[in-house]
N, C-alpha and C positions, 0 to 999 in steps of 0.2 A: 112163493115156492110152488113147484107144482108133483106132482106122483108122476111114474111112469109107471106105465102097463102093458105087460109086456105079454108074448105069445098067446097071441090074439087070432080070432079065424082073423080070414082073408074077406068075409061075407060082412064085416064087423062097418057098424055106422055112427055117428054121432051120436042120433038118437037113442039107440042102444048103451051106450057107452052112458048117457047123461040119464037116463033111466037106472040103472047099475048106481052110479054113484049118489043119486039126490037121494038113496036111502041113506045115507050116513052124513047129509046136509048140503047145503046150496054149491051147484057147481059152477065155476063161473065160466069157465071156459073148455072145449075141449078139441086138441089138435089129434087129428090122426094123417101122421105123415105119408106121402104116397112115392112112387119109385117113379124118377122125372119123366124114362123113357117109355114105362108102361102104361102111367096112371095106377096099377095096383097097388094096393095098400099094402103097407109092410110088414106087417105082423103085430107092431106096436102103435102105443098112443101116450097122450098126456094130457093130464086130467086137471085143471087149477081150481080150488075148491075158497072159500070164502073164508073158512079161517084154519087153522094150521090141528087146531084139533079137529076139524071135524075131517081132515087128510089122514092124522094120525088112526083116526077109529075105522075111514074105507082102508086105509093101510095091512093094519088087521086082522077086521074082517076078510079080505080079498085076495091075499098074500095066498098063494097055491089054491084055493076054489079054482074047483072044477064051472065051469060056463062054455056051453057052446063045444063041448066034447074036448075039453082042453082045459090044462091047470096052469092058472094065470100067475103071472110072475108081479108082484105089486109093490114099489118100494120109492123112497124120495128119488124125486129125478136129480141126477149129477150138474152141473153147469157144464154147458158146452166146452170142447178144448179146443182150443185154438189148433187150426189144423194149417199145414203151405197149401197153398194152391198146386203146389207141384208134386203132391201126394207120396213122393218118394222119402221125404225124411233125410236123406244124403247127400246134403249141398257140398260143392266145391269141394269134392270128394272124387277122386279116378280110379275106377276101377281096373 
């Protein structure tokens, strides 16, 4: 399982992020997604942490703290949804 973290500066770096969370135990991993056509970071990240309590207690802790002049949004990340590639949602549909 991993956290999502969400409304994040845009200045926001790995580093920073795994600093933040190795206070509430071992991170394993941390993804901060970037915007294909800019490189900018997108405001959010995800954070995999070693065991499900020690997510549970940054969960917590983290959930609206204020960091970086911003109140962070902290919670289990969703599973991805299956998305079309044709973004529209409205197959074989006439409008």
């Amino acid at each position: 399982m991993s956290i999502y973290v969400g409304n994040l500066a845009y200045e926001i770096n790995q580093e920073d992020l795994n600093e933040v969370f190795t206070e509430y135990g071992t991170v394993k991993r941390v993804h901060i997604p970037t915007d294909r056509e800019t490189g900018r970071v997108r405001g959010f990240a995800f954070v995999e942490m070693e065991s499900e309590a020690d997510e549970d207690k940054a969960i917590q802790a983290l959930d609206g703290a204020e960091w970086m002049d911003r109140s962070l949004k902290v919670n289990k990340a969703r599973p991805r949804e299956n998305r079309s590639s044709f973004g529209g949602g409205r197959r074989n549909n006439r409008f």
